[in-house]
C-alpha positions in Angstrom: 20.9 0.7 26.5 19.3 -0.1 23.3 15.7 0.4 24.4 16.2 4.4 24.3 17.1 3.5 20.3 14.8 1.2 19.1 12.0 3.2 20.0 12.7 6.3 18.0 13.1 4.5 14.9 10.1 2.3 15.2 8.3 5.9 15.9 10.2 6.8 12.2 9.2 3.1 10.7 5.7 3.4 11.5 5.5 7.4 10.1 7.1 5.8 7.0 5.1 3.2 6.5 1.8 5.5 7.0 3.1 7.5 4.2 3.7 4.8 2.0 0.0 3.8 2.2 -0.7 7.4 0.1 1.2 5.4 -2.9 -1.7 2.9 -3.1 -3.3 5.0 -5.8 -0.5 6.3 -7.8 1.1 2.6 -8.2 -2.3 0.9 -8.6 -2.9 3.4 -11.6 0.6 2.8 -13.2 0.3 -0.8 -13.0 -3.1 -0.3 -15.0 -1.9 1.7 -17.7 1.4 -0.6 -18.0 -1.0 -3.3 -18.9 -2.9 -1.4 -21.3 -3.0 -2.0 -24.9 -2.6 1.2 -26.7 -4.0 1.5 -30.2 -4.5 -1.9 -30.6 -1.1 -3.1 -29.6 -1.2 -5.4 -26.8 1.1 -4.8 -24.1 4.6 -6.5 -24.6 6.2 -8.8 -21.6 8.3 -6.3 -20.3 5.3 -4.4 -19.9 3.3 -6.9 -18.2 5.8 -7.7 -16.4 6.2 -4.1 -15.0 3.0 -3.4 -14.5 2.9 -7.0 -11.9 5.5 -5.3 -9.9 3.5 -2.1 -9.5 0.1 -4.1 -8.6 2.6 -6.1 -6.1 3.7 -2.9 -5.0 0.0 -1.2 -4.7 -0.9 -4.6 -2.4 2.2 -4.5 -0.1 1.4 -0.7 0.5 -2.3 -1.1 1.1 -2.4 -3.9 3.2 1.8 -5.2 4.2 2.1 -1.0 5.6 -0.8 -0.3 7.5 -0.9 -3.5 9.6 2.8 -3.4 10.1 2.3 0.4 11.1 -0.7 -0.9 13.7 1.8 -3.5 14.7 4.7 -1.1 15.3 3.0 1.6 16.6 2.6 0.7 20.3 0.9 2.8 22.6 0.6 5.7 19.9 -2.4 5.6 19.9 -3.1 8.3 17.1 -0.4 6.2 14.6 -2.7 3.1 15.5 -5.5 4.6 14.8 -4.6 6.1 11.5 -3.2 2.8 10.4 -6.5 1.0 11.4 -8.4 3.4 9.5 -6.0 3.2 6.5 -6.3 -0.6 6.4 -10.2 -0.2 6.8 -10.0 2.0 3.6 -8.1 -0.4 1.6 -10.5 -3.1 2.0 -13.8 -1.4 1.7 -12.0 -0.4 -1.6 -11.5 -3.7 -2.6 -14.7 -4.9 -1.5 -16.4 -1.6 -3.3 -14.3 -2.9 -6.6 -15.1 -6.3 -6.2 -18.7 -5.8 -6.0 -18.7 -3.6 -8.7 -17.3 -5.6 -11.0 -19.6 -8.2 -10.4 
C-alpha cells in the first residue's frame, strides 16, 4: 500500500533536488560578495557569517543534491544521468578553480 506513494514523491524529490543544483551559481556568488570589503571596509561578522551559510549552501547543492538525486532516482535513467552529469560539472569546476588558483 505504501509502495504506490513513495515512489511518486521520490520521482518529485529527485526533480527537486535537480533543480536545486541550478542555485550553485547564484549562492556561490552571494556568499562572495557577502564577504567582500567594500571601499575599504572590511566585512563585519554578521556578514561573514552570512556569506558561510551561502558557501555552505553552494556545497550542499553542488555536491549533497546531485548524488542524492543519483541515489533516488532509481531506474530513471534520464534523472540519473542528469544528476551524474551535474555532479561531474561541480567537480571539474572545483578542480578548474583549484588549479587556477594555484
Amino acid at each position: 500500500m505504501i509502495r504506490p506513494v513513495v515512489r511518486p514523491l521520490l520521482k518529485v524529490l529527485t526533480f527537486l533536488m535537480l533543480i536545486a543544483w541550478l542555485a550553485t551559481p547564484v549562492l556561490a556568488y552571494g556568499g562572495m560578495i557577502m564577504g567582500a570589503s567594500f571601499f575599504g571596509e572590511p566585512p563585519s561578522p554578521a556578514d561573514r557569517a552570512e556569506s558561510t551559510r551561502l558557501w555552505v549552501l553552494a556545497g550542499l547543492t553542488a555536491f549533497v543534491a546531485p548524488a542524492l538525486a543519483a541515489l533516488t532516482a532509481g531506474r530513471a535513467r534520464p534523472a540519473r544521468t542528469v544528476a551524474l552529469v551535474e555532479l561531474g560539472i561541480s567537480v571539474g569546476v572545483v578542480i578548474l578553480l583549484w588549479l587556477a588558483s594555484r
